[in-house]
C-alpha positions as CSV (number, residue, x, y, z in Angstrom):
1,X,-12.5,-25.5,-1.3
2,X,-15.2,-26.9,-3.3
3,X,-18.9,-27.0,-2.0
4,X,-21.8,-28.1,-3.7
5,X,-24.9,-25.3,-3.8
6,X,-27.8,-28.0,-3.6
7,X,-30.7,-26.1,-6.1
8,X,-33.4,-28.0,-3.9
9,X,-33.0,-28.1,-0.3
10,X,-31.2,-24.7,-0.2
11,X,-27.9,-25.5,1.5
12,X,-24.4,-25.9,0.9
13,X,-23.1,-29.4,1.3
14,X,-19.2,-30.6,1.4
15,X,-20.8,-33.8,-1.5
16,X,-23.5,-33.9,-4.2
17,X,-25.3,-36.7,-3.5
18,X,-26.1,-36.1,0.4
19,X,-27.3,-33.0,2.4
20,X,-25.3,-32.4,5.6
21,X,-25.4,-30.1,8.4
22,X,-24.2,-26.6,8.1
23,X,-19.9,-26.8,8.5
24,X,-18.0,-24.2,10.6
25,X,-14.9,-22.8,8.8
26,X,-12.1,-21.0,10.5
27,X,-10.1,-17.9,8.9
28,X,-7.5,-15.7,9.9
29,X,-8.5,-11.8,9.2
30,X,-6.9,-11.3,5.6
31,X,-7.0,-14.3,4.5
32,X,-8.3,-15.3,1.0
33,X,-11.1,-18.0,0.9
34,X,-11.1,-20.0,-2.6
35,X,-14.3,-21.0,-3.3
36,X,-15.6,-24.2,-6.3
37,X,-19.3,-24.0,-6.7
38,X,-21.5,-26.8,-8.3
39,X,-24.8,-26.7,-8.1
40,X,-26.4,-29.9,-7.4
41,X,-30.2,-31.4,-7.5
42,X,-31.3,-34.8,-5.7
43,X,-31.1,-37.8,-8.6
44,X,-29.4,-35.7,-11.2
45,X,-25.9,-36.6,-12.0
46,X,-24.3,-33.8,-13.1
47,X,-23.8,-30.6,-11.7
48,X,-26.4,-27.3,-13.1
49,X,-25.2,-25.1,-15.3
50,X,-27.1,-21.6,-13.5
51,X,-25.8,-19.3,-16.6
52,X,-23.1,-17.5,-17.9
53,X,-23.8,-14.2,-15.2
54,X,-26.0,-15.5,-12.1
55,X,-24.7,-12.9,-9.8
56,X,-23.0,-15.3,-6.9
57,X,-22.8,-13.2,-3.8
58,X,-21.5,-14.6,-0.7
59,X,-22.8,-12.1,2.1
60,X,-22.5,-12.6,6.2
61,X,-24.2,-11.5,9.4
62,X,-22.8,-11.2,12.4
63,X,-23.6,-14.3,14.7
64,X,-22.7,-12.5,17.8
65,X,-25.5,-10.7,19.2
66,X,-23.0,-9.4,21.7
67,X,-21.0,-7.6,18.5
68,X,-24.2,-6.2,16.8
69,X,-23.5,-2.6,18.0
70,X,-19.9,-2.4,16.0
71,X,-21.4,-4.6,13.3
72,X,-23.0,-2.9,9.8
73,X,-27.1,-3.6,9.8
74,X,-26.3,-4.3,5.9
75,X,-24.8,-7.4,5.0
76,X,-20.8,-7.8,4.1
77,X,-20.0,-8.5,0.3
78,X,-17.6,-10.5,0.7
79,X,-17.4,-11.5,-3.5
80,X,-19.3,-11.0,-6.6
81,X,-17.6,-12.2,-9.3
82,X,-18.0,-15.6,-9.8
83,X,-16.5,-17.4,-13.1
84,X,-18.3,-20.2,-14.5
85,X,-16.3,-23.3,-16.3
86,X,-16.7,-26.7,-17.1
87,X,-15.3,-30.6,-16.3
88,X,-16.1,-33.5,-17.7
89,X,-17.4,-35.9,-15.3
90,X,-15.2,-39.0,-14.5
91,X,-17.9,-41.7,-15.2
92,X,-19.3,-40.7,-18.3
93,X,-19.3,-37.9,-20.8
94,X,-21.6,-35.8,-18.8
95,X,-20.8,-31.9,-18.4
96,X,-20.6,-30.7,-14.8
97,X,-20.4,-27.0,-14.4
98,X,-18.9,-24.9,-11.3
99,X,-18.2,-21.4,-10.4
100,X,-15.2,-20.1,-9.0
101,X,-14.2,-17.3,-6.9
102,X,-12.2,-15.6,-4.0
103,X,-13.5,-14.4,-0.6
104,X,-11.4,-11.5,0.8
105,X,-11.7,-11.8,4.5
106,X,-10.6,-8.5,4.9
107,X,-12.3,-4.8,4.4
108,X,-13.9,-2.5,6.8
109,X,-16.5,-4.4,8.0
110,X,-14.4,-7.1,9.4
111,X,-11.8,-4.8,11.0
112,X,-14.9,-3.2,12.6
113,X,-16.1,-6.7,13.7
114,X,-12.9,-7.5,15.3
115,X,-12.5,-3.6,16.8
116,X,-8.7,-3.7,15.2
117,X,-7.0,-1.1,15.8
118,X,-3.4,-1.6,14.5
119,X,-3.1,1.9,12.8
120,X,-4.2,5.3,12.9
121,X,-7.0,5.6,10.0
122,X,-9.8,7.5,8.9
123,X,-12.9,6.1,7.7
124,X,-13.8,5.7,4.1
125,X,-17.4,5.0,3.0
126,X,-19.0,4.8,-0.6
127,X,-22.6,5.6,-1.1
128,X,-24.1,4.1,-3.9
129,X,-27.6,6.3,-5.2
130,X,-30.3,5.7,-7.0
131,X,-32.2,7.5,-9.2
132,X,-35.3,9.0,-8.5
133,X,-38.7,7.5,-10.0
134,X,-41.6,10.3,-10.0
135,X,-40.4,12.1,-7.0
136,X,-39.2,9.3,-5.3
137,X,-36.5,10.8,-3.4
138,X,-38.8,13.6,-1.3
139,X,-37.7,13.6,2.0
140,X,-35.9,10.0,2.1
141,X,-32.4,10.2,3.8
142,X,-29.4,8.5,4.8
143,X,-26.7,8.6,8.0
144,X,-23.1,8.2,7.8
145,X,-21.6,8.6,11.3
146,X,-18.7,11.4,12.6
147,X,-18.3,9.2,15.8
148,X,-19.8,6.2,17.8
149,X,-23.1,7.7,18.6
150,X,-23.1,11.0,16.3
151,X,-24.2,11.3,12.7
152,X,-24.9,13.0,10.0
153,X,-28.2,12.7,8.2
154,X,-28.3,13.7,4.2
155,X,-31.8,14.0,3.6
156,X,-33.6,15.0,-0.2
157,X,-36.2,17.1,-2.0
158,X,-37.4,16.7,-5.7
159,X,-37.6,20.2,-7.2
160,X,-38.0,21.7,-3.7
161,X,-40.4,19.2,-2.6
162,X,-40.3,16.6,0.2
163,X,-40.8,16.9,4.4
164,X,-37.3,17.3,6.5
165,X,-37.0,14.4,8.7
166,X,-36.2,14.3,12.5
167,X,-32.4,14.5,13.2
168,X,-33.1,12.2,15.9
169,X,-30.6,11.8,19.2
170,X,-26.5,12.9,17.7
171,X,-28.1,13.9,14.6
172,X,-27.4,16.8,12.4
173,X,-29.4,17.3,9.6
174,X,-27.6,17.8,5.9
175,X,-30.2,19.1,3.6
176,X,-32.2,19.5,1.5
177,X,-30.4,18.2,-1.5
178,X,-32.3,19.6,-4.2
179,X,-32.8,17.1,-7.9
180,X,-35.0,17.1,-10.1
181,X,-37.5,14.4,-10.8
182,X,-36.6,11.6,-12.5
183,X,-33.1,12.8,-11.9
184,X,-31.1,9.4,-12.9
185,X,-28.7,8.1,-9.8
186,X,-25.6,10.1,-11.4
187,X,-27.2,13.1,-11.2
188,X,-28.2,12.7,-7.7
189,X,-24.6,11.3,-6.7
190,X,-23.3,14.5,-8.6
191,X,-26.0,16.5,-6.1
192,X,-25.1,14.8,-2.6
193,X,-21.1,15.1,-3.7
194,X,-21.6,19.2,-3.7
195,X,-23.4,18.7,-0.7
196,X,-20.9,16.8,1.5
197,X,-20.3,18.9,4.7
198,X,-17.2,19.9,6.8
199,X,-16.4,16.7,8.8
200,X,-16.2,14.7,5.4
201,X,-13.8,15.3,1.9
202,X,-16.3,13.4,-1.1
203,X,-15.5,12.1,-4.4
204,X,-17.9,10.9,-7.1
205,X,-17.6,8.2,-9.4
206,X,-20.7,8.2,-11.5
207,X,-23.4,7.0,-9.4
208,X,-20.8,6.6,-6.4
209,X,-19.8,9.1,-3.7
210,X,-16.5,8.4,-1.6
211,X,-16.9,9.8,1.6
212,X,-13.5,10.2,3.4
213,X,-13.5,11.6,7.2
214,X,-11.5,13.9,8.5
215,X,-10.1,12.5,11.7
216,X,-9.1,8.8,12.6
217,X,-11.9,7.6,15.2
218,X,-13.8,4.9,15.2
219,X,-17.4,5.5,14.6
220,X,-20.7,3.6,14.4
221,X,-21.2,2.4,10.6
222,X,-23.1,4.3,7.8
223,X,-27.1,3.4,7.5
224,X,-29.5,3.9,4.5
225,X,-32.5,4.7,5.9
226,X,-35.2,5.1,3.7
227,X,-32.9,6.5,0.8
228,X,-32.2,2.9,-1.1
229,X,-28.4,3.6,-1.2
230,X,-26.0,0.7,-0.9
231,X,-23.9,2.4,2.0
232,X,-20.2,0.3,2.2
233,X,-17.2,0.7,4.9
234,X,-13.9,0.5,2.4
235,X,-11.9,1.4,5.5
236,X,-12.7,1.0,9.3
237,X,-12.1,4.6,11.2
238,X,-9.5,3.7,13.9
239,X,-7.8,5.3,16.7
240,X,-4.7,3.0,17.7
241,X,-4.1,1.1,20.2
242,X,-7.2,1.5,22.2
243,X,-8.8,-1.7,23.8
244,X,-11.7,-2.6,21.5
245,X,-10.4,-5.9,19.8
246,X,-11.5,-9.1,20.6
247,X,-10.1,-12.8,19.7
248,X,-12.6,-13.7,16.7
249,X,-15.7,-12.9,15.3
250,X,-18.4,-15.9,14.0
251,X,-20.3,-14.8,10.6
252,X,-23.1,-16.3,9.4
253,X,-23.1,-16.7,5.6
254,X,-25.4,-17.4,2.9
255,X,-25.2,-17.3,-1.1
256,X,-27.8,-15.4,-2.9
257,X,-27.2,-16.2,-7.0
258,X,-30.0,-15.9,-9.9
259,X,-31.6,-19.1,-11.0
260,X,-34.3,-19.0,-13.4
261,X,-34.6,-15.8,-13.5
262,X,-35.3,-15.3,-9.5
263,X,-33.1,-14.7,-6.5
264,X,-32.7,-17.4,-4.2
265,X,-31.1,-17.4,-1.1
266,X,-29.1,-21.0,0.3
267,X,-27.3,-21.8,4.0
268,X,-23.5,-22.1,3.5
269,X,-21.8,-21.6,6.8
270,X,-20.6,-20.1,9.6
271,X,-17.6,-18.8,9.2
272,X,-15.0,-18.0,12.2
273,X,-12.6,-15.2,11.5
274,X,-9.7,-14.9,13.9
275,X,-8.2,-11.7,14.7
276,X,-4.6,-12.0,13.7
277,X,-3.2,-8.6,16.1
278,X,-5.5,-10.1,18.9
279,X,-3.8,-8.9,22.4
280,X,-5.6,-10.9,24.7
281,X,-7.2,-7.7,26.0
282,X,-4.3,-5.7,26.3
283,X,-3.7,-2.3,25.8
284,X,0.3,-1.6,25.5
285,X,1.5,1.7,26.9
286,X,3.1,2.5,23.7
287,X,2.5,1.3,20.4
288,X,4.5,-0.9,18.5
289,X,5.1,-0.2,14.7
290,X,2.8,3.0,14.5
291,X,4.7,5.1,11.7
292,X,4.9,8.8,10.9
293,X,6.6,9.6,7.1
294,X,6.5,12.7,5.0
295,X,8.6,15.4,3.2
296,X,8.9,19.1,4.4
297,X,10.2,21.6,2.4
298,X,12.8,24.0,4.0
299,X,12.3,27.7,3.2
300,X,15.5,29.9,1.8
301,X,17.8,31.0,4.9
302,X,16.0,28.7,7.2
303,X,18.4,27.0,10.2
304,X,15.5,25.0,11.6
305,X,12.6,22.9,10.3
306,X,9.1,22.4,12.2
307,X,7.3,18.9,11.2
308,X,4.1,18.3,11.9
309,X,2.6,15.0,11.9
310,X,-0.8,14.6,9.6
311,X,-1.6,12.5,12.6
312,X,-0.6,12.9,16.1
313,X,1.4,9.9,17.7
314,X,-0.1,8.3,20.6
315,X,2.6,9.5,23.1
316,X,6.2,11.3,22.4
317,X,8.2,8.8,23.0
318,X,8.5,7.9,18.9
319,X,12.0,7.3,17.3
320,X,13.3,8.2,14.3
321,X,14.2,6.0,11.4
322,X,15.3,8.0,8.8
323,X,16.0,11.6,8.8
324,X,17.9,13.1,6.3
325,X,18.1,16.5,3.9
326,X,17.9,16.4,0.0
327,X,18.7,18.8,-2.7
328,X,18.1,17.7,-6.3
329,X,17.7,20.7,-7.9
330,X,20.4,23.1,-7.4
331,X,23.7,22.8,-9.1
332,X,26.1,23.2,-6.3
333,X,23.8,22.7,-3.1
334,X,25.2,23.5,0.2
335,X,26.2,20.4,2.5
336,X,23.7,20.9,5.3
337,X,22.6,18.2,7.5
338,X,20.1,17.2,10.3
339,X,21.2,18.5,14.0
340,X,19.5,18.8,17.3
341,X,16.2,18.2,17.6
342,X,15.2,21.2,20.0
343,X,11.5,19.9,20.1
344,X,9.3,16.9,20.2
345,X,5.9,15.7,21.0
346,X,3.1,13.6,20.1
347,X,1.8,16.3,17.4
348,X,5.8,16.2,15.4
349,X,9.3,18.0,16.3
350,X,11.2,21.1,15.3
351,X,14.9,20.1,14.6
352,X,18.0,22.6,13.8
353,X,20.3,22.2,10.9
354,X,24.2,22.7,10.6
355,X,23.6,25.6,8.1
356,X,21.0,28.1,6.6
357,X,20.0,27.6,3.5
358,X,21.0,29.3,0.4
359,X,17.3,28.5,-1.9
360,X,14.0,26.7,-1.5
361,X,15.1,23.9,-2.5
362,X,15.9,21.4,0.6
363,X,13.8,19.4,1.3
364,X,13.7,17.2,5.0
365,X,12.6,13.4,4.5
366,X,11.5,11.9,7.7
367,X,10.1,8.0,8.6
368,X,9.3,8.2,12.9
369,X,7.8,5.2,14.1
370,X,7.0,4.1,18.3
């Protein structure tokens, strides 16, 4: 889809020579949005080279007030990489330049938007730092959320210096993390990583920490505060099957790129993103095509197997869809199978095997789904 950024009224327009109202665009959640960007001035006839790196961003609000409360106070990223390249205009020998890209309508934010809840899955957020500029840090803090009104708030001292803050209503304050001043934002993503408590696992990727929660619930989404960190949803908590989703979302979009060496923000459009698992409300008894998989292994003289699931079904009435028993190691391995399942519930199943085991080496490979 090509759109023309126009340099001087600030909007996107669908031709170069004449500004038009903003355009609605509809989507389907995962979709891919191909975008051709040449920026355009009034009376010029070519399209404006903006330079080799301007830092295209196409970001979106939430044009639902009624969705605010599921909605991330930060804006979505939907791209930022933007490729420039060059045509040769049709009625000379003018050079027009473009930028090119590809909107992901998917991510966390969207799947929070739309309140999908297709699968079972646990909330990852990355925390981008900064580094602290003569004690900049003291006392700022940041909340990333352990349910849909409960939170926990990291909060910072420079070389033991800097005023708690109020944990505020669900709060639980995580702190002080201790760096030094002028620590540069590695070092203070290095700090928060040791930090991160029991509700959380955390990985850290430079100036990056990957927080990863524990359970799969939905939860309100993560807020910077006064830190300065870029806080991101890479993957919406869910619980399946609950009743949160609704038909589409509308998102407001703009484009912020550099131009002469200052930001500028234009209109684009408002885009619609349809839910694609919509269920017009409705919350099915069971799930369909929730899945459970895994290995066990089977302990020497063992005639039965417990499985747990990593996550609990939503009921017990799963099926299974593979079951069997493997042996790769042993030269001569005994031929024991699967038998009755003397167990089952939402939480796994305990089955019996036509044999005990002669080693350590059997392993049970199971796929359940509901």
């Amino acid at each position: 889809m090509r759109r023309y950024p126009n340099l001087y009224d600030l909007i996107l327009q669908t031709d170069r020579a004449f500004p038009q109202h903003i355009e609605t665009l509809s989507v389907r959640r995962g979709d891919e949005l191909y975008l051709e960007l040449p920026f355009c001035k009034p009376g010029v006839a070519n399209t404006i080279d903006i330079g080799s790196t301007p830092g295209i961003m196409v970001i979106a609000k939430s044009a639902d007030e009624e969705n605010d409360d599921r909605y991330d106070e930060n804006p979505t990223l939907f791209a930022n990489a933007f490729t420039r390249t060059t045509e040769t205009v049709t009625f000379g020998t003018l050079t027009d330049y473009y930028y090119y890209g590809t909107l992901s309508i998917s991510g966390g934010a969207i799947d929070k938007l739309l309140g999908v809840d297709d699968v079972d899955a646990v909330e990852v957020t990355t925390v981008q730092c900064v580094a602290d500029i003569s004690s900049s840090l003291a006392g700022k803090y940041f909340d990333i959320y352990t349910s849909a009104t409960d939170y926990d708030r990291y909060w910072f001292t420079v070389a033991t210096v800097g005023a708690a803050p109020s944990a505020g209503t669900g709060g639980t304050l995580r702190g002080p993390i201790d760096v030094a001043a002028n620590a540069s934002a590695a070092t203070v993503a290095a700090a928060l990583h040791a930090f991160a408590d029991v509700n959380f696992t955390s990985s850290v990727l430079t100036d990056t920490v990957t927080f990863t929660a524990l359970t799969a619930t939905p939860r309100a989404n993560p807020h910077p505060r006064n830190s300065g960190f870029t806080c991101t949803v890479t993957v919406a908590g869910k619980t399946a099957f609950t009743s949160t989703d609704v038909e589409s979302v509308d998102l407001n979009c703009e484009i912020r790129f550099l131009y002469n060496g200052v930001y500028q923000t234009l209109r684009a459009f408002t885009l619609t993103v349809e839910n694609n698992l919509y269920r017009s409300g409705q919350t099915p008894s069971l799930a369909s095509g929730l899945v459970r998989s895994g290995e066990v292994a089977i302990s020497s003289a063992a005639s039965s197997v417990a499985v747990t699931f990593s996550v609990a079904m939503p009921s017990a009435n799963w099926k299974f869809r593979s079951l069997q028993i493997i042996n790769t190691t042993d030269g001569s391995p005994l031929n024991i199978t699967t038998g009755i399942v003397t167990a089952r519930s939402a939480a796994g199943f305990t089955i019996h095997l036509t044999g005990v085991t002669d080693s350590a080496n059997y392993i049970l490979q199971y796929v359940v789904e509901i």
